[in-house]
N, C-alpha and C positions, 0 to 999 in steps of 0.2 A: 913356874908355868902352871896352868889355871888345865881340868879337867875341858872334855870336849860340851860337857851341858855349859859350862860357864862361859865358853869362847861364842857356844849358839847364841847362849840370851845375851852376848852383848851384839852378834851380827844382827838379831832380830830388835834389838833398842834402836842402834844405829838407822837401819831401813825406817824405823817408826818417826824415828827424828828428821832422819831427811827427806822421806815422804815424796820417792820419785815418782809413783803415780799419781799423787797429789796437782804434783809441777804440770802436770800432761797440760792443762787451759792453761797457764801460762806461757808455756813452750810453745802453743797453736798462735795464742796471741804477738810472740815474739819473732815468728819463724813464716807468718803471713804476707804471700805474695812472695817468698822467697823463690828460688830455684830448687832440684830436687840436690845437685849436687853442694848449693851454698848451704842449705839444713843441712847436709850427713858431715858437710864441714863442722859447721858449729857443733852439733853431738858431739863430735868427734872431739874438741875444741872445751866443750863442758864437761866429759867426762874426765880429762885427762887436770885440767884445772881441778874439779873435785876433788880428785887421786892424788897431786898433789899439794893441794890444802891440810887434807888431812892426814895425810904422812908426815910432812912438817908439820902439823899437831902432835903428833904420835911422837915423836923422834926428839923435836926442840921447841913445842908450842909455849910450855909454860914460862920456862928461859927467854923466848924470843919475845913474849908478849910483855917479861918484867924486866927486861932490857931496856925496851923503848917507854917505860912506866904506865903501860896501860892493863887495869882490871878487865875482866871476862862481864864485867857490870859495864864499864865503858866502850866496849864493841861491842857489846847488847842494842845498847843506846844506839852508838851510829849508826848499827845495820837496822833498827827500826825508824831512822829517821830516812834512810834511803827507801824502803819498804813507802814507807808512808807518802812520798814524792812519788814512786811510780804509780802507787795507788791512785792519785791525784788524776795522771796522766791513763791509766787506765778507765777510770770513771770519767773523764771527757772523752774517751772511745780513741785517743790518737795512741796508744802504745805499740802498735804494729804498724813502723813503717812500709809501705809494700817498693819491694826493690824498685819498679817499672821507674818511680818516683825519683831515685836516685844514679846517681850517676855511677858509675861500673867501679870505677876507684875508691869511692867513699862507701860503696859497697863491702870490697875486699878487706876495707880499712876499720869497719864499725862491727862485722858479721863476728870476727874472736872478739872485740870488748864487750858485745853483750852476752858471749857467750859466758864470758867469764864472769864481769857484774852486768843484771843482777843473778843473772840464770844461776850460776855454780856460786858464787856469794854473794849475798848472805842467805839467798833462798834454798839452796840445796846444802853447800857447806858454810852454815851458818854459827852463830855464835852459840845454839844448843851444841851442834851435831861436831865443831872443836873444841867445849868445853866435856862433853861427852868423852870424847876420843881422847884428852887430856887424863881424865880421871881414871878411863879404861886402864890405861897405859901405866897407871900406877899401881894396879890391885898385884902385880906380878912383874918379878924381874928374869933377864937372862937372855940367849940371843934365840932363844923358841918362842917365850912368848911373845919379842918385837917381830919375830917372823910372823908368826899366826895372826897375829893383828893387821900385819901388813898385808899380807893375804886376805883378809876381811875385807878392809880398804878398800884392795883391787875389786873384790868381788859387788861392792858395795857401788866403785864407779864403771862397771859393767852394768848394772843396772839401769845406770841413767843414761848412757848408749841404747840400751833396749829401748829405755821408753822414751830416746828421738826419733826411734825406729817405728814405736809406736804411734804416735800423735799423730801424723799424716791421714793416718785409717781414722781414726778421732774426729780430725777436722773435714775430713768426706762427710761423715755421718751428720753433724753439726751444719755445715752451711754458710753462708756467709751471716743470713741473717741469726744464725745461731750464733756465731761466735761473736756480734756485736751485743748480741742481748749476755752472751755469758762476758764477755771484757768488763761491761757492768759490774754485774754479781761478781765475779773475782774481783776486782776493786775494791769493793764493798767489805769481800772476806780478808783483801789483804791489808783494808785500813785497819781491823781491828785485831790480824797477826801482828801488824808496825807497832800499834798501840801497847798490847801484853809485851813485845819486846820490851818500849822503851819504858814501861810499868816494873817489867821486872830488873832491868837494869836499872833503873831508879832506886828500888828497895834496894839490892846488894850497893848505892852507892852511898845512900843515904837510908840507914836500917831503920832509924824514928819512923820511915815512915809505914813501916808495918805495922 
């Protein structure tokens, strides 16, 4: 079991990695034209997917991920290759379907898959913020420190509850023509998030090319 300064700087690494106030224009652009009750779903929906991503990191991430023979370099790669397709779709301005559009079923039906990808992976619990929580998880053994981290965890997919809670106030202030002109710019920023992922899963797959 690791002192309480060592458990802080990893809850403060963790938040830095997953960067829920970051996600805030995403989550505006994902949750546009929604209802108020079908967003506190999805929060609801993404925080609880977050929480369990990364408990199953914590617990049996490394095991489960060389089970199926996949490197922390090779879901590098395909969470920047997903990153990069939205991106696509956010820079032609269409990544916020508005419900009105859709039909009430395929509403109830799509409102958890996005919450889950790509909201809660790979953009919140991504292939930093499991490989993170991987490594966490080995500096110390014993049934306090898998507690205390676990409790991080939660505390960590509280956060990203807060800031579904948040984004509403966000997208008042923004506007509609603000959040067309920012779906842009975040497109922009998430092509070349997609990029450094699959940059850096490249190098851990293939080290020549550092």
């Amino acid at each position: 079991m690791l002192d309480f300064t060592e458990y802080a700087k990893i809850f403060i690494s963790l938040f830095a990695i997953l960067d829920p106030i970051g996600i805030i224009p995403v989550i505006i652009l994902f949750t546009a034209g929604m209802s108020a009750p079908r967003r506190t779903r999805i929060g609801r929906v993404a925080s609880l997917a977050v929480c369990a991503i990364l408990l199953t990191a914590l617990l049996i991430g490394q095991n489960l991920l060389a089970f199926f023979g996949i490197s922390i370099s090779s879901f590098r790669v395909a969470g920047g290759i997903l990153l990069m397709l939205m991106a696509f779709k956010m820079l032609n301005g269409n990544l916020a379907i508005s419900a009105e559009n859709k039909p009430m079923g395929d509403e109830e039906e799509t409102g958890p898959i996005h919450a889950i990808v790509p909201l809660s992976i790979p953009l919140l619990a991504g292939p930093g913020s499991i490989s993170a929580v991987i490594l966490e998880a080995h500096k110390a053994a014993g049934i306090e420190h898998y507690a205390i981290m676990s409790l991080i965890i939660i505390l960590l997919s509280a956060t990203v509850w807060l800031t579904f809670l948040i984004a509403p106030l966000v997208e008042q202030r923004l506007g509609k023509i603000g959040i067309d002109v920012f779906t842009r710019l975040m497109g922009l920023v998430l092509a070349s998030i997609s990029v450094e992922f699959i940059a850096g899963g490249l190098r851990g797959l293939f080290p020549a090319l550092d």
